[in-house]
C-alpha positions in Angstrom: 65.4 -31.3 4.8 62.6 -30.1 2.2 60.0 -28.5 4.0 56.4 -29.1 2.7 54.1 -25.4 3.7 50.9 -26.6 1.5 47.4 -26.1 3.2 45.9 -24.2 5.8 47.3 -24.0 9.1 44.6 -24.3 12.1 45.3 -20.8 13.0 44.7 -19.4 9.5 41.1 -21.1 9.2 40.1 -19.9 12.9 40.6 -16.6 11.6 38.9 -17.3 8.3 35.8 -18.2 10.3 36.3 -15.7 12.7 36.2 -12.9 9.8 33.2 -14.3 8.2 31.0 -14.5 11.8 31.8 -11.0 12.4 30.8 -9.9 8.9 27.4 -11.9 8.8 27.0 -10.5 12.4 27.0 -6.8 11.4 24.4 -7.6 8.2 21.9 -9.2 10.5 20.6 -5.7 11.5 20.0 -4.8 8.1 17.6 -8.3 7.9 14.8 -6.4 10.1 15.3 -3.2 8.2 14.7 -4.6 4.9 11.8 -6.7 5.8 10.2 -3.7 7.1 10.6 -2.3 4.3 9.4 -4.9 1.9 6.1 -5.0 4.3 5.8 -1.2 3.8 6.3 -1.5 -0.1 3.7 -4.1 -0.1 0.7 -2.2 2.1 1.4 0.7 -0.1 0.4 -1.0 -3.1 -2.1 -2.6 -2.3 -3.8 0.6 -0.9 -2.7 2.3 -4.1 -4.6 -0.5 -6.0 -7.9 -0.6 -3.8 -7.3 3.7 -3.6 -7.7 3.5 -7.4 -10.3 1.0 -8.0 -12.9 2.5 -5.1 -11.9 6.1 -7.0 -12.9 4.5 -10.6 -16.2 2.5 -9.0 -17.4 6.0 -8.1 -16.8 8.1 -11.4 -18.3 5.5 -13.0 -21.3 5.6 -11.1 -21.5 9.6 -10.9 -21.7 9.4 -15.0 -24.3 7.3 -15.3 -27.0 10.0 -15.2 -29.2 7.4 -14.1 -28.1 6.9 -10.2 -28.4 9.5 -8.1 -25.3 11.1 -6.1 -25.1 10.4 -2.4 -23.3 13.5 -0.7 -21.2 12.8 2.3 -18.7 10.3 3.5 -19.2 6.5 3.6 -16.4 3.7 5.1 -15.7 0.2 4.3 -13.5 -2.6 5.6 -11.7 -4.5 2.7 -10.2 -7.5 3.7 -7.2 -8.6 1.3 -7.8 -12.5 1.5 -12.0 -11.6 1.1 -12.4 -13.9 4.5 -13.0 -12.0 7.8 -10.9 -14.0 10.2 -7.4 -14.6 8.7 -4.6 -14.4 10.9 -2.3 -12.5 9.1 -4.3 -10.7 6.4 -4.4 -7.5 5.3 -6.5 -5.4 6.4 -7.8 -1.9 5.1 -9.7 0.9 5.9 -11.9 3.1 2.8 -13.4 6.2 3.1 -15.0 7.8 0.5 -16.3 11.4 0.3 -18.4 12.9 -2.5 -18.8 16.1 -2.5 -20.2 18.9 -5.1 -17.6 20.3 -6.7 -17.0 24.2 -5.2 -15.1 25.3 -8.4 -18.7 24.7 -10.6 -20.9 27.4 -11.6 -24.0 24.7 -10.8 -23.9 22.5 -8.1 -25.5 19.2 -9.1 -23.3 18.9 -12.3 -19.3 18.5 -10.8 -18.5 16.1 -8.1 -15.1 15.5 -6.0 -14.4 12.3 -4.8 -12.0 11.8 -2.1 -10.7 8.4 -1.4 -8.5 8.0 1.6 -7.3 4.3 2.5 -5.6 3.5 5.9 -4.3 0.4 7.5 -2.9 -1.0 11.2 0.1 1.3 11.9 -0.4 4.2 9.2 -3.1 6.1 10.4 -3.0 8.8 7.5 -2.7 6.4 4.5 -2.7 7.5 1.2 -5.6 9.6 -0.3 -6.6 11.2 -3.8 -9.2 12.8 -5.3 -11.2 13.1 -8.5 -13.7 15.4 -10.1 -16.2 13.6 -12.2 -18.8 15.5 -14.1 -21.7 14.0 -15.8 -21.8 13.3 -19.9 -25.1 12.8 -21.3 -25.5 9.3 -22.9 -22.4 7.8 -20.8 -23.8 4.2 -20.3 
């Protein structure tokens, strides 16, 4: 009698699939955690790009001898999509901070800028800072 044992018995598939369940089972967990993280990544850039584009706005105004300098701190609401009610959108919080500078001699001529952004669910943000002086003739 010749005895034909090509294939896959029932019992060998059943554990195939039963193998591949349990290891798509234990990566599901890791789904959430990287999507989180991916959604972190992506609010810290683009704070890191509005952080630095509100901190070039200001030296640029500061060295225009022209416009005065506004002490104190001021806040703004930027809006990623530039709409108001977007369900979904990012949403961030500026505040800006000018300040004379306490390391120079004079006040009037050195300025530090503080720029602190914040969004829903990270209350501290990221911040940085600048000193800007003025340059005669910067136009």
């Amino acid at each position: 009698m010749i005895s034909n044992n090509k294939g896959i018995s029932l019992v060998e598939s059943m554990i195939a699939v039963f193998l591949t369940v349990v290891a798509i089972m234990s990566l599901m967990p890791m789904q959430d955690m990287s999507l989180r993280t991916a959604l972190r990544s992506d609010y810290l850039g683009r704070a890191a790009g509005i952080m630095q584009t509100e901190l070039e706005a200001q030296e640029s105004y500061i060295m225009r001898g022209s416009n005065p300098v506004v002490l104190g701190a001021t806040q703004k609401t930027i809006h990623v999509s530039d709409e108001v009610d977007v369900e979904g959108d990012a949403v961030f919080d500026v505040t800006t901070t000018i300040n004379n500078n306490p390391a120079a001699a004079i006040a009037g001529i050195s300025w530090l800028v503080n720029v602190q952004v914040t969004w829903t669910g990270n209350n501290n943000g990221i911040r940085s800072s600048i000193i800007v002086t003025r340059q005669s003739g910067f136009e």
